[in-house]
C-alpha positions as CSV (number, residue, x, y, z in Angstrom):
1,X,-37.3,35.6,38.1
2,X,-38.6,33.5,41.0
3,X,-35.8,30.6,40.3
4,X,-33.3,33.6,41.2
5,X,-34.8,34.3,44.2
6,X,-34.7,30.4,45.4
7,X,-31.1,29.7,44.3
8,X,-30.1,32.7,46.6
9,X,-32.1,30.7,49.3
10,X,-30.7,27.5,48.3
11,X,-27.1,28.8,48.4
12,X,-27.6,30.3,51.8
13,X,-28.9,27.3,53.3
14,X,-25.6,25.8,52.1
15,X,-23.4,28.1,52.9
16,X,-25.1,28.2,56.4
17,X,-24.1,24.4,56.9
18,X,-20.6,24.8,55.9
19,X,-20.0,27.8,58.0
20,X,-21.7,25.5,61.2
21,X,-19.1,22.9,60.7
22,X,-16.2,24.7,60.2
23,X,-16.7,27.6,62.3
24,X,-16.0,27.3,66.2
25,X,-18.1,29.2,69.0
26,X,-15.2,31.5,69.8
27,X,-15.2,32.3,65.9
28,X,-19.6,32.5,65.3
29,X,-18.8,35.5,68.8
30,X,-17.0,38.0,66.3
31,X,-18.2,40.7,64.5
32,X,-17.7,39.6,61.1
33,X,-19.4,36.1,62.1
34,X,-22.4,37.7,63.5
35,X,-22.4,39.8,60.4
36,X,-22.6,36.2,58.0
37,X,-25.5,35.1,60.4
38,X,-27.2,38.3,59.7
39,X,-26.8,37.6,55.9
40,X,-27.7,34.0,55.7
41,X,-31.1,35.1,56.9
42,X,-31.6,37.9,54.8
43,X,-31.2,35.2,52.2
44,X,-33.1,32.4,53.5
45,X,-36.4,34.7,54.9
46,X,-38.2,36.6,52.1
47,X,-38.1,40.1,51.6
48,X,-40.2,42.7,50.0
49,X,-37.8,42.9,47.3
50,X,-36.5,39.3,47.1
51,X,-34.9,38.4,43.9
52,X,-32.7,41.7,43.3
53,X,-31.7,41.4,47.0
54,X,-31.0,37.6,47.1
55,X,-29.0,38.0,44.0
56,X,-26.8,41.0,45.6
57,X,-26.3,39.3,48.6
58,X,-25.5,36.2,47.0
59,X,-22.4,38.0,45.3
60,X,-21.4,39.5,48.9
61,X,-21.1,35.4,49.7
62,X,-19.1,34.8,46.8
63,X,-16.8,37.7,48.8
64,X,-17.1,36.2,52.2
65,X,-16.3,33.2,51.4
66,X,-15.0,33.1,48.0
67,X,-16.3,32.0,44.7
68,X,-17.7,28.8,43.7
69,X,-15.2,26.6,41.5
70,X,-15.4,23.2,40.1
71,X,-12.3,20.7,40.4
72,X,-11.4,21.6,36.8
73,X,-11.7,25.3,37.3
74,X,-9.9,25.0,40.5
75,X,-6.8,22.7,38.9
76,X,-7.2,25.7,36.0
77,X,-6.2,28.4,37.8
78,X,-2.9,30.5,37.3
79,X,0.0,29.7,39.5
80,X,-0.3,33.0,41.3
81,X,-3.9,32.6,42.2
82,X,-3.1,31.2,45.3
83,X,-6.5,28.8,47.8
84,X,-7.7,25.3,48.4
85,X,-11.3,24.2,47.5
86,X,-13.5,23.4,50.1
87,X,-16.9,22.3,49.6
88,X,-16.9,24.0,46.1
89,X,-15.6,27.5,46.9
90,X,-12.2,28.9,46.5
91,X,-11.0,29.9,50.4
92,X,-7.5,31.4,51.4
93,X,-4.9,28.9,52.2
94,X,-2.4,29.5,54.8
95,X,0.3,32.0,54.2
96,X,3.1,30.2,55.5
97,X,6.2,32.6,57.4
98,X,9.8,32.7,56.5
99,X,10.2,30.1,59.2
100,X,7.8,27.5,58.2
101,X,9.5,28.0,54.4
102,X,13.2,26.7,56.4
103,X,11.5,23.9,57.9
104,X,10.0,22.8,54.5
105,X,13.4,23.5,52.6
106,X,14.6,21.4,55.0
107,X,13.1,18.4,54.8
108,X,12.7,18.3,50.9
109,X,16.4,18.3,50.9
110,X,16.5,15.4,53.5
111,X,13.8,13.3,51.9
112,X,15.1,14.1,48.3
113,X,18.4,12.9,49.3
114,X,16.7,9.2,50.6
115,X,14.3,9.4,47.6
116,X,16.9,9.1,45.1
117,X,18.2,5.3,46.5
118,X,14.8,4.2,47.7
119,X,13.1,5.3,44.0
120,X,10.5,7.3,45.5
121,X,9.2,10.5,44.7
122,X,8.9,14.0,46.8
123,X,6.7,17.0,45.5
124,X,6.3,20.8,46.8
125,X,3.7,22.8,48.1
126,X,2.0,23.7,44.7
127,X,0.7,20.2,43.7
128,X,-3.2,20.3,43.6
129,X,-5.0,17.1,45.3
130,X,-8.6,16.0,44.4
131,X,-9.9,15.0,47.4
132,X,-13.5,14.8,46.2
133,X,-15.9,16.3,44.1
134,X,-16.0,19.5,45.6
135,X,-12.4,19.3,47.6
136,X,-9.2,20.2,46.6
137,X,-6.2,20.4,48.8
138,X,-2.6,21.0,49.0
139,X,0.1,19.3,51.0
140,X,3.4,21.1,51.9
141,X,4.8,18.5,50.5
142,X,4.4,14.9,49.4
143,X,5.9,11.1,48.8
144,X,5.3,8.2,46.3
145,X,6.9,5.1,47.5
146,X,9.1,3.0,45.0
147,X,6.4,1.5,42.5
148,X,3.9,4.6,42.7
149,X,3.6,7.8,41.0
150,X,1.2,10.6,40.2
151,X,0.5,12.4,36.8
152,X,3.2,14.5,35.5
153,X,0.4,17.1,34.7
154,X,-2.9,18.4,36.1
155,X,-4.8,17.9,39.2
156,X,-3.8,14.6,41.5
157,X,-6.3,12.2,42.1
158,X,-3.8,9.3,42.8
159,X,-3.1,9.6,46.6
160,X,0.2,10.0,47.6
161,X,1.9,7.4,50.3
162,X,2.9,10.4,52.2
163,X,1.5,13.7,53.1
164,X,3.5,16.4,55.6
165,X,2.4,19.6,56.9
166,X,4.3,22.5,59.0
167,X,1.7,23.6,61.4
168,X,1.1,27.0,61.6
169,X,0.9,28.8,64.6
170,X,-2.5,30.5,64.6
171,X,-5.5,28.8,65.7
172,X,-7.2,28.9,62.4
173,X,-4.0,26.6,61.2
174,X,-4.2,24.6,63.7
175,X,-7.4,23.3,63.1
176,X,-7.1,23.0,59.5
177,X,-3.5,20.5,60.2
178,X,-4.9,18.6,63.2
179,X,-8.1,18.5,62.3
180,X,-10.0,19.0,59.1
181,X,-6.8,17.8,56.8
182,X,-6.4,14.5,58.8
183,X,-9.7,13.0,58.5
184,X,-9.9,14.8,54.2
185,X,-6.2,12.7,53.8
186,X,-7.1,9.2,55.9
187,X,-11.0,9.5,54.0
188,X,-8.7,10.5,50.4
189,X,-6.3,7.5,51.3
190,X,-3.5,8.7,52.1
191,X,-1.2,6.1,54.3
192,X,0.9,8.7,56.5
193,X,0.8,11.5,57.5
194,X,3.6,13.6,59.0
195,X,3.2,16.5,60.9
196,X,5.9,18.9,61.8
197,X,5.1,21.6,64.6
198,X,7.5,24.4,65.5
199,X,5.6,25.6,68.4
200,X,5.6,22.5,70.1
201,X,9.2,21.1,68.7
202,X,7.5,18.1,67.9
203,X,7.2,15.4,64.8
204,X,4.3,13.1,64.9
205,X,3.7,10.2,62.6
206,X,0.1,9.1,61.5
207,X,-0.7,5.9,59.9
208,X,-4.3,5.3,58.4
209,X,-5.9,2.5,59.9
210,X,-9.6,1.3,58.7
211,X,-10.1,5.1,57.0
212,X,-8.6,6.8,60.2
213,X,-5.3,8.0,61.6
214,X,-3.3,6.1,64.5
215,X,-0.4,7.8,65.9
216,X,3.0,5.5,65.1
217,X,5.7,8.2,66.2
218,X,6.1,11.4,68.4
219,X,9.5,12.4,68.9
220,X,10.7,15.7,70.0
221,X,14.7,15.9,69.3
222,X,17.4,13.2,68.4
223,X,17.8,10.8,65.9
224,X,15.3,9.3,64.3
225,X,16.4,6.0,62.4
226,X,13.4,4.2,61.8
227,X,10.0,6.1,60.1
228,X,7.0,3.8,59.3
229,X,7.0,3.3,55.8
230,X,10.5,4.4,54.8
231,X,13.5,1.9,55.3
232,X,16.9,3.4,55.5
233,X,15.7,7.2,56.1
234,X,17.0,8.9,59.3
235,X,15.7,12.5,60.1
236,X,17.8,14.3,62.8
237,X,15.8,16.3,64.5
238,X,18.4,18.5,66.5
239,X,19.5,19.2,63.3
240,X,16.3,20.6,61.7
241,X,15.8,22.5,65.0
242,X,18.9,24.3,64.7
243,X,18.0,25.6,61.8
244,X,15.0,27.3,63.4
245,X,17.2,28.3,66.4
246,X,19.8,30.5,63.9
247,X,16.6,31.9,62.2
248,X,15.2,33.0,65.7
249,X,17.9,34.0,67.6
């Protein structure tokens, strides 16, 4: 029963790692932080009763910070089962507002509407992307170009030539857009990436350069006739703003 004991450890010293990079200062300061500290070394330091209690606290891990998945298992899941994979476990996804749904709606129509003449293809929220072995995201929605295309079933490896997000307005959000999800889709190979925020009534433009992000476009309102990438679609802005002016006022 040793071996149970040292996979505990082993998983704890993983677990630790992911939870350094993805967790800020701010974050490590609250209580439930300080309680995952507490429990990564109860796992990695031996106890008295070391393989029962590795194995239990293992499975409060797997509740922390969600099971571990494969790709497969991950692609496998129902449609209601709702997370991305990151670093092989199954996390909560962002659970987007009434709001951020309008904005999306939005520009599905708009893109849809230019897909149809330029031969390109737009997909929703639900598509599952391979980004690696042990990462899976999805985009809020997506473009193939004219000439490209993704499987019609299954988990996505192909990378699409566009990726856009609607930026949340919580911090945790925030991070996972600006931060995390650009260098995963420039590393993945993804050429732009859009990104739509509310908060800040602003629509940014990212084209991946040498496996990293350059900013083409920032606009905040008016027309915009030319997009990097995509000849002969205009997005008006004061138009998409409108719509969240009628849902918030």
């Amino acid at each position: 029963m040793k071996w149970l004991a040292e996979r505990g450890a082993r998983l704890a010293r993983r677990e630790e790692g992911a939870y350094r990079r993805y967790v800020t200062d701010e974050q490590r300061r609250q209580p439930g932080c300080l309680a995952r500290q507490a429990l990564y070394k109860c796992l990695i330091q031996p106890t008295s009763c070391g393989t029962f209690l590795s194995m239990a606290q293992a499975a409060i891990v797997d509740q922390l910070l969600g099971p571990l998945l494969t790709l497969e298992e991950w692609s496998d899941l129902p449609e209601d089962v709702p997370g991305e994979l990151i670093d092989g476990r199954l996390v909560e996804e962002e659970v987007p507002d009434y709001l951020h749904e309008v904005i999306v709606a939005w520009l599905t129509r708009e893109l849809g509407n230019w897909a149809e003449a330029a031969r390109a293809i737009v997909g929703g929220s639900e598509a599952k992307f391979a980004l690696s072995a042990t990462r899976g995201r999805k985009a809020d929605l997506t473009v193939y170009l004219s000439g490209r295309r993704p499987p019609a079933r299954g988990i996505v490896s192909v990378p699409p030539d566009i990726a856009v997000e609607v930026v949340s307005p919580s911090p945790r959000d925030q991070r996972r857009d600006r931060r995390e999800k650009m260098d995963e889709y420039a590393s993945f190979g993804i050429r732009f990436y859009w990104l739509v925020d509310p908060q800040q009534r602003s629509f940014e433009v990212y084209e991946a350069v040498m496996g990293a992000y350059v900013r083409r476009l920032q606009v905040q309102s008016g027309l915009i006739q030319a997009l990097p990438g995509c000849p002969g679609l205009r997005l008006d802005l004061d138009a998409m703003w409108a719509k969240v002016d009628a849902l918030e006022g």
